[in-house]
C-alpha positions as CSV (number, residue, x, y, z in Angstrom):
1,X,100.2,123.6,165.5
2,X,99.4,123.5,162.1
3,X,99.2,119.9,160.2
4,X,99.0,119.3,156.6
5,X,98.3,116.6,154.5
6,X,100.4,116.4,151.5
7,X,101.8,114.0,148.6
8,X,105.7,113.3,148.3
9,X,106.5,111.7,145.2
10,X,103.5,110.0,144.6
11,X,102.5,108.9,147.8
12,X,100.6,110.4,150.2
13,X,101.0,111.2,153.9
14,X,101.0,113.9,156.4
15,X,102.8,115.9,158.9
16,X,103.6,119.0,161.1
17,X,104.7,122.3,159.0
18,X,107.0,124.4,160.6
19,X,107.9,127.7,159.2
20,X,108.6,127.0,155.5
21,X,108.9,123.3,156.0
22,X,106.7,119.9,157.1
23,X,108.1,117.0,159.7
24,X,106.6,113.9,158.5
25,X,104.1,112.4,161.0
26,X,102.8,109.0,159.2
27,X,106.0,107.1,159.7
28,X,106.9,108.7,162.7
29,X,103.5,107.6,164.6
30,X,102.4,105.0,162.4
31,X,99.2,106.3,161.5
32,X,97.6,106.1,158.3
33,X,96.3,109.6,157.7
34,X,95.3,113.0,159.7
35,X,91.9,112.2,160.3
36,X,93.2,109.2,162.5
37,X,95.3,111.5,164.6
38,X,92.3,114.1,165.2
39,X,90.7,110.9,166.5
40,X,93.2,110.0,168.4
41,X,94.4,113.5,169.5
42,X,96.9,115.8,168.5
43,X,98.7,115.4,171.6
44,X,100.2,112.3,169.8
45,X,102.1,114.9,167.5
46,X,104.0,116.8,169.9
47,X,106.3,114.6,170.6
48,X,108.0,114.8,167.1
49,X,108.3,118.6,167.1
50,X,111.4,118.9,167.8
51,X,112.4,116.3,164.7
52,X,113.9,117.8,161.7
53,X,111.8,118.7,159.3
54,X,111.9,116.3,156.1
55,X,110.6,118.4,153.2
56,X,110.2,121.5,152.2
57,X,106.4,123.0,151.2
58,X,108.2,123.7,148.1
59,X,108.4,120.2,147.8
60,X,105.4,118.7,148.5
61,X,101.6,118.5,147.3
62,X,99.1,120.1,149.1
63,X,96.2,117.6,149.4
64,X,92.9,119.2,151.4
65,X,93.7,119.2,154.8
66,X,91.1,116.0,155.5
67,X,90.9,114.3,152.2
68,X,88.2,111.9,153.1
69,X,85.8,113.7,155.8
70,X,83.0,111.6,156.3
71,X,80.7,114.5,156.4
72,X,81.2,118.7,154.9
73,X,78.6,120.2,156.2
74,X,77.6,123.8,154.7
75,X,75.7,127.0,156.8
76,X,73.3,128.8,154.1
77,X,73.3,132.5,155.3
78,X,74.8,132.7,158.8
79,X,76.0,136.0,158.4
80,X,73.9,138.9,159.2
81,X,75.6,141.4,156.5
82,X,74.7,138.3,153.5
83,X,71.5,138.0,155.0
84,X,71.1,141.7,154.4
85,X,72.6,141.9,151.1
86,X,70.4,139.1,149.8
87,X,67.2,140.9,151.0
88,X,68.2,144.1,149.6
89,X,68.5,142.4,146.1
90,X,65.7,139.8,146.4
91,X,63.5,143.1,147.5
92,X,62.8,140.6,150.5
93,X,62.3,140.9,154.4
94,X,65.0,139.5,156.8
95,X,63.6,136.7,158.7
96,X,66.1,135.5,161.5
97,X,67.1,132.2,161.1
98,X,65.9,129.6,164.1
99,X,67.8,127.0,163.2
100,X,70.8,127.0,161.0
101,X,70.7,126.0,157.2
102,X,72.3,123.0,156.8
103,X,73.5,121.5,153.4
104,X,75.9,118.8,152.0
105,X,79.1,119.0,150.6
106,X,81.4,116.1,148.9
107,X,85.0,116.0,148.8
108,X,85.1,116.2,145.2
109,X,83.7,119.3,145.2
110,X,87.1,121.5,146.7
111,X,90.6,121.4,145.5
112,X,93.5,121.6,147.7
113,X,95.5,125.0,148.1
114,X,97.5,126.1,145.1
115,X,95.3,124.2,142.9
116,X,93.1,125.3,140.7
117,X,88.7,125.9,141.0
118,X,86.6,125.2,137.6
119,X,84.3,127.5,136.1
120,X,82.1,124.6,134.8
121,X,80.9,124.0,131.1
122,X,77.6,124.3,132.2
123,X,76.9,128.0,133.5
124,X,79.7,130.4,134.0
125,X,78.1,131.6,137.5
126,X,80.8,130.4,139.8
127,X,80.8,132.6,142.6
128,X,83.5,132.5,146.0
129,X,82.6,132.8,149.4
130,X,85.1,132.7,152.1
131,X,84.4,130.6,154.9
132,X,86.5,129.1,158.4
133,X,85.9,125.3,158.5
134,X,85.9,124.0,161.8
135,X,87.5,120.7,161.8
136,X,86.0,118.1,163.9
137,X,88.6,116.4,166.3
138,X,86.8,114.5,168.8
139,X,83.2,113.3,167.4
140,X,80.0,112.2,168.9
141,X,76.2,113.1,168.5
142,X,74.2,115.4,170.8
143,X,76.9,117.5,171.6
144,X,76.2,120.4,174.0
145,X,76.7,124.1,173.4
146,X,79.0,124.2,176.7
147,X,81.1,121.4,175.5
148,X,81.4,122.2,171.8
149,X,84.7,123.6,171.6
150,X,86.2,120.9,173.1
151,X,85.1,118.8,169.8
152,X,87.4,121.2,167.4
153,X,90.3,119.8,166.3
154,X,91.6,123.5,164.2
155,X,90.4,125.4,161.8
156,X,90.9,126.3,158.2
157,X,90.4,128.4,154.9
158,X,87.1,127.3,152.9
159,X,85.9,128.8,149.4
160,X,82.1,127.4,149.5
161,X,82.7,128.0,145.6
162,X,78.6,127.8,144.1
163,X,77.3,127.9,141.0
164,X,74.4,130.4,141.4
165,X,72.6,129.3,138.3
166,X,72.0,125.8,139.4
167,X,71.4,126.8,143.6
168,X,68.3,128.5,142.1
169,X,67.1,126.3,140.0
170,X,65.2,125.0,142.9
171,X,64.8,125.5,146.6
172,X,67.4,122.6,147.5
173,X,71.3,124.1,146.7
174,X,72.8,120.9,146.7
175,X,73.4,120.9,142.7
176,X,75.0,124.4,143.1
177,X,77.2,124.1,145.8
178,X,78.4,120.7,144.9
179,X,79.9,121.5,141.0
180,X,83.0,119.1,140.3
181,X,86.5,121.5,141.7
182,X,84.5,124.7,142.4
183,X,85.5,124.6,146.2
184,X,88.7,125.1,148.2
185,X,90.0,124.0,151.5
186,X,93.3,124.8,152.9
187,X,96.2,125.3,153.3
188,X,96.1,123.0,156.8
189,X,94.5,123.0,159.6
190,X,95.8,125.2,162.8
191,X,95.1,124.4,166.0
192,X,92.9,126.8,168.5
193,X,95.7,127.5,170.4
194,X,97.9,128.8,168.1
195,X,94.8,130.6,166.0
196,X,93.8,132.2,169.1
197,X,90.7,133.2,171.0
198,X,87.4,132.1,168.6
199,X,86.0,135.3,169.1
200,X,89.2,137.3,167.5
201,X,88.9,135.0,164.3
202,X,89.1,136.8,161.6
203,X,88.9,136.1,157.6
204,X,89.2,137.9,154.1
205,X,88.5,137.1,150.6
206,X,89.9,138.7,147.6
207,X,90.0,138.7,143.9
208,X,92.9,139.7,142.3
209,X,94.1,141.5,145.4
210,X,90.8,143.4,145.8
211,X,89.5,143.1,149.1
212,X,85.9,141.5,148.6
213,X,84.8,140.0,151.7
214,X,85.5,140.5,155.7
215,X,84.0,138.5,157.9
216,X,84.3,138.8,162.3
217,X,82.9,136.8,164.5
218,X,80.3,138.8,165.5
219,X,78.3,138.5,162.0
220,X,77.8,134.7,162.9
221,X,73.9,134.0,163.9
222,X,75.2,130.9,164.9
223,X,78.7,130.8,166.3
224,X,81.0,127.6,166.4
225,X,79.3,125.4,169.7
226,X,76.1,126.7,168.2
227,X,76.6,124.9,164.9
228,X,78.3,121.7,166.3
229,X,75.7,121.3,169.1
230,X,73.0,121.5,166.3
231,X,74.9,119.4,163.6
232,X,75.3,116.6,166.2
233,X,71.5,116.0,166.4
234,X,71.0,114.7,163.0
235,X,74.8,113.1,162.3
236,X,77.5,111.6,164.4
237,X,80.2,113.9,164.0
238,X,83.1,112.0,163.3
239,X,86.9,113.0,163.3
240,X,88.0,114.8,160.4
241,X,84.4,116.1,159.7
242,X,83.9,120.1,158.6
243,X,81.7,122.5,159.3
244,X,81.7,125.6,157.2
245,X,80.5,128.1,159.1
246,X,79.0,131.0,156.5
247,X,80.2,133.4,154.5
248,X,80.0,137.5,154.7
249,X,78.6,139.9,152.4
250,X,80.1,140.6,149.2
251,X,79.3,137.5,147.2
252,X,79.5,137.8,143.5
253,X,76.2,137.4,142.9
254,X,74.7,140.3,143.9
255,X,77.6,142.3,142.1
256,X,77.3,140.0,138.9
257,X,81.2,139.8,139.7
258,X,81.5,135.9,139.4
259,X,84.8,134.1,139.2
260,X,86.3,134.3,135.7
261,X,89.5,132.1,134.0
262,X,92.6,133.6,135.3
263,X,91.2,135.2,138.3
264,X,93.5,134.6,141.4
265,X,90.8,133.9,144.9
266,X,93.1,134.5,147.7
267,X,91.1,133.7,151.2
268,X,93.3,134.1,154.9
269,X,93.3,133.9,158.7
270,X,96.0,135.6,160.1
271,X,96.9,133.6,162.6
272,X,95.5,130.3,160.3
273,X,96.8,130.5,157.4
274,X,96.1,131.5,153.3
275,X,94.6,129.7,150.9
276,X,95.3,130.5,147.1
277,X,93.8,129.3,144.0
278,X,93.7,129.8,140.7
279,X,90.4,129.8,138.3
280,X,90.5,127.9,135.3
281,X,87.9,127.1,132.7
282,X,86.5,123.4,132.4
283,X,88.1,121.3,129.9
């Protein structure tokens, strides 16, 4: 199942897409928005698909999938292959993570699909870095490994869009990976069932066609149940929340290849979806 949320006309709202169309849910199950539905399960949805669809993608807004997450939580290098890359240009050691890096996001920071990201007026160092967000579903704290999975709603695209200049200007990223639009998230979130097995997941980034990033599953030092059963210690995971999991090598910058105007940043899951933005320059 893949469910998007999405504004018609002005207002917003939420449904099911089917092929190259959505069925509404919020009238149909009288619930405000999609995070209410992970809460209450997306069980609740299947009973409408076999409803006629009501618009066509054509003909709606994207919005990001959860508009309102109470948290986004970020992975710094949880890839082994950007963990490599990074020493290689810092002239550094690899040390193996113990715990994963965690960081903040805010919604503010990521535009929906087919929208466009901002190279800022303040440092043209925008870089991508295609991510899978796992989409919380049922919340809680102290989570265990074995259970994890169990917690994901779906997944999605992510573009954990930094700007490099200002995630160096000290040891905390939260300046550079929090720039006004430099983020993506989309198109909608699929479920695990129809995304298959976690362990076949598999995403690409490219610029301008130009394959730039691959990441598989097996480049995660922490995989999925890892990072939920860690991120419920110090929050309560709540419906709706995301977890970007970390991004492979072939970040722009260690190429000096950063984001420009008019660059097109296409990041996909096959079996999850694409996500496609534009770049634009602030102002």
């Amino acid at each position: 199942m893949k469910l998007a949320s999405y504004r018609y006309d002005g207002l917003e709202s939420f449904g099911m897409v089917v092929g190259d169309a959505i069925i509404d849910l919020k009238q149909r199950l009288e619930i405000p928005d999609l995070k209410t539905l992970l809460g209450l399960g997306v069980h609740l949805a299947h009973q409408c698909t076999d409803a006629e669809p009501d618009y066509g993608l054509s003909d709606v807004e994207l919005m990001p999938p959860i508009p309102n997450p109470a948290h986004i939580i970020g992975v710094g290098l949880n890839t082994k292959s950007h963990a490599r890359e990074a020493s290689d240009y810092f002239k550094t050691d690899i040390v193996e993570p113990k715990y994963p890096r965690l960081f903040l996001r805010a919604p503010t920071s990521h535009v929906a699909h087919g929208q466009a990201v901002v190279v800022p007026t303040a440092s043209p160092t925008l870089d991508y870095e295609g991510e899978m967000a796992i989409i919380i579903g049922r919340g809680g704290r102290y989570i265990s490994k074995a259970d994890a999975l169990d917690h994901i709603a779906g997944i999605a695209c992510y573009n954990d869009g930094s700007i490099r200049a200002y995630q160096l200007h000290s040891e905390q990223v939260t300046p550079g990976k929090n720039f006004y639009k430099s983020g993506s998230f989309g198109p909608w979130i699929t479920t695990l069932d129809e995304a298959g097995p976690v362990s076949n997941l598999v995403l690409e980034t490219r610029v301008n066609g130009e394959l730039r990033q691959r990441l598989t599953m097996d480049d995660l030092y922490f995989d999925f149940a890892s990072l939920i059963e860690y991120a419920s210690q110090p929050f309560h995971l709540q419906p709706g929340d995301v977890i970007i999991a970390g991004s492979s090598a072939g970040v722009g910058a260690f190429t000096g290849r950063y984001l420009v105007p008019g660059d097109e940043l296409v990041i996909s899951i096959p079996t999850a979806g694409i996500l496609r933005n534009t770049v634009v320059a602030e102002g």
